[in-house]
C-alpha positions as CSV (number, residue, x, y, z in Angstrom):
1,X,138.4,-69.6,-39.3
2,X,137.5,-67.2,-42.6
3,X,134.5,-69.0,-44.5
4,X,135.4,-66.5,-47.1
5,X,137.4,-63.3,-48.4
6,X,138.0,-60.1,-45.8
7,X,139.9,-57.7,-44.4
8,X,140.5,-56.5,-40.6
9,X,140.1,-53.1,-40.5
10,X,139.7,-52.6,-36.3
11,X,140.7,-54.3,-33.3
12,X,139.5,-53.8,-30.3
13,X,140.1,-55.1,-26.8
14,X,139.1,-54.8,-23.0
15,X,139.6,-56.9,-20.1
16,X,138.0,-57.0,-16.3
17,X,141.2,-57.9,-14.5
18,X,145.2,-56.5,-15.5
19,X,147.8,-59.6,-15.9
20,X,151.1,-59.8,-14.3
21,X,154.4,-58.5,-15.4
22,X,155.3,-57.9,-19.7
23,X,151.6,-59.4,-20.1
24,X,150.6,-58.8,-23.9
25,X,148.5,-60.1,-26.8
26,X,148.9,-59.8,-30.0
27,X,146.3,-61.1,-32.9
28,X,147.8,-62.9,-35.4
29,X,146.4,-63.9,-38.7
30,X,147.4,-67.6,-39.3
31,X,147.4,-70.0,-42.8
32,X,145.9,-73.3,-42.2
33,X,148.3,-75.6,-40.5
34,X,150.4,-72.5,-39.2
35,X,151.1,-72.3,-35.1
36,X,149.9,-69.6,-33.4
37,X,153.1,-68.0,-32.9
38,X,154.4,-68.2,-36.4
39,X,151.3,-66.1,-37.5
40,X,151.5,-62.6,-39.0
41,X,150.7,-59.9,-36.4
42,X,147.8,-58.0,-37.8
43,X,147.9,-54.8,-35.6
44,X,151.2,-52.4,-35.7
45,X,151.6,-52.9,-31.4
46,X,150.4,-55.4,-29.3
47,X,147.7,-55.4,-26.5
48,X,148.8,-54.2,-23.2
49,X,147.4,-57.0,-20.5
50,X,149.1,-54.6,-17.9
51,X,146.8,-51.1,-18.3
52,X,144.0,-50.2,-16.0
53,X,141.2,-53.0,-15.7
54,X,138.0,-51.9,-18.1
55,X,139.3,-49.2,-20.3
56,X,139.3,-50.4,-24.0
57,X,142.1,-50.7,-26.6
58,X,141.5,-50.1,-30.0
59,X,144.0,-50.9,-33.1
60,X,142.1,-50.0,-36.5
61,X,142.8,-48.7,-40.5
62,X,141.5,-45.5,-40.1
63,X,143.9,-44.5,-36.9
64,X,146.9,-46.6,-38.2
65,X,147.2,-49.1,-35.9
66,X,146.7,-51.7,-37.6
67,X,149.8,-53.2,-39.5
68,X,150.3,-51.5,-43.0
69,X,151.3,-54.5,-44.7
70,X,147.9,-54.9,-46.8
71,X,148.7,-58.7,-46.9
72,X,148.6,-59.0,-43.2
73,X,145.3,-57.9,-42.6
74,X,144.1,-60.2,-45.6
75,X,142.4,-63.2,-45.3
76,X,141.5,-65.8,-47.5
77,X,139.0,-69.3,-47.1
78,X,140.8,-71.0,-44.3
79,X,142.9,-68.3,-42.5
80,X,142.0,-68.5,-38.8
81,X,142.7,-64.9,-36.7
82,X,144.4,-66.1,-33.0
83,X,145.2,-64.3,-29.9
84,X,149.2,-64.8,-29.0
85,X,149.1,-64.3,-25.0
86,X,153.0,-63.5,-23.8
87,X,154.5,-62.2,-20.3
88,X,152.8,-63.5,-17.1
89,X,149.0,-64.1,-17.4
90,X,148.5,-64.3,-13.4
91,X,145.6,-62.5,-12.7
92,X,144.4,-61.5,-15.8
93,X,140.7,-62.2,-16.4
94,X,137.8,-61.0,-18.6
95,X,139.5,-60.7,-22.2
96,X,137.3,-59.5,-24.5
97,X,138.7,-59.0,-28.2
98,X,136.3,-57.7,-31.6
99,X,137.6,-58.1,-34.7
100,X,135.4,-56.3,-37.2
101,X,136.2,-57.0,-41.3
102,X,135.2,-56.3,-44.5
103,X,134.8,-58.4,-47.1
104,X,136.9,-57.8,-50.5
105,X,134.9,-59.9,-53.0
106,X,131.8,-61.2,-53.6
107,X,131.1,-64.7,-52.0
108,X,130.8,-67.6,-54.1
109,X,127.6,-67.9,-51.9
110,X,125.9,-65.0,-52.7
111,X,122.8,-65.5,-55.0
112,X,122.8,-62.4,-57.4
């Protein structure tokens, strides 16, 4: 959950064992009191859960991966970022997913 003001500008994601058939992920940024699934997808393609065990994923601003609707990568005091698993999960193990952001104002907290 966002203590503050940021943007996602890279995704990445890795996992130690491939899921079954169709299996997927897809971060979502999510308003307070919003399901998982009714989240805005932050990166432009979702996460295969399918590829070869060990080799990282990335989605990030600089490659255009990430979704370029500006207000889906935003978040605000309150937003929470969520991982929306789909297709079948058997087998998978291991996931590993780094968000890294930037923040677009000054906190509130910060002592000048």
């Amino acid at each position: 959950t966002s203590d503050d003001y940021y943007e996602i500008v890279d995704i990445r994601q890795i996992h130690d064992v491939a899921g079954g058939a169709a299996a997927a992920a897809v971060i979502r940024k999510c308003a307070s009191g919003t399901t998982i699934a009714s989240g805005t997808a932050v990166g432009a393609t979702s996460f295969d859960l399918t590829a070869t065990a060990d080799t990282p994923q990335r989605r990030s601003l600089s490659a255009g991966t990430l979704s370029t609707t500006v207000a889906a990568r935003l978040l605000v005091p309150g937003d929470s970022v969520a991982i929306d698993y789909s297709g079948t999960l058997t087998g998978l193990l291991g996931v590993s997913v780094t968000i890294t952001m930037r923040r677009t104002r000054p906190s509130a907290n910060q002592v000048r």
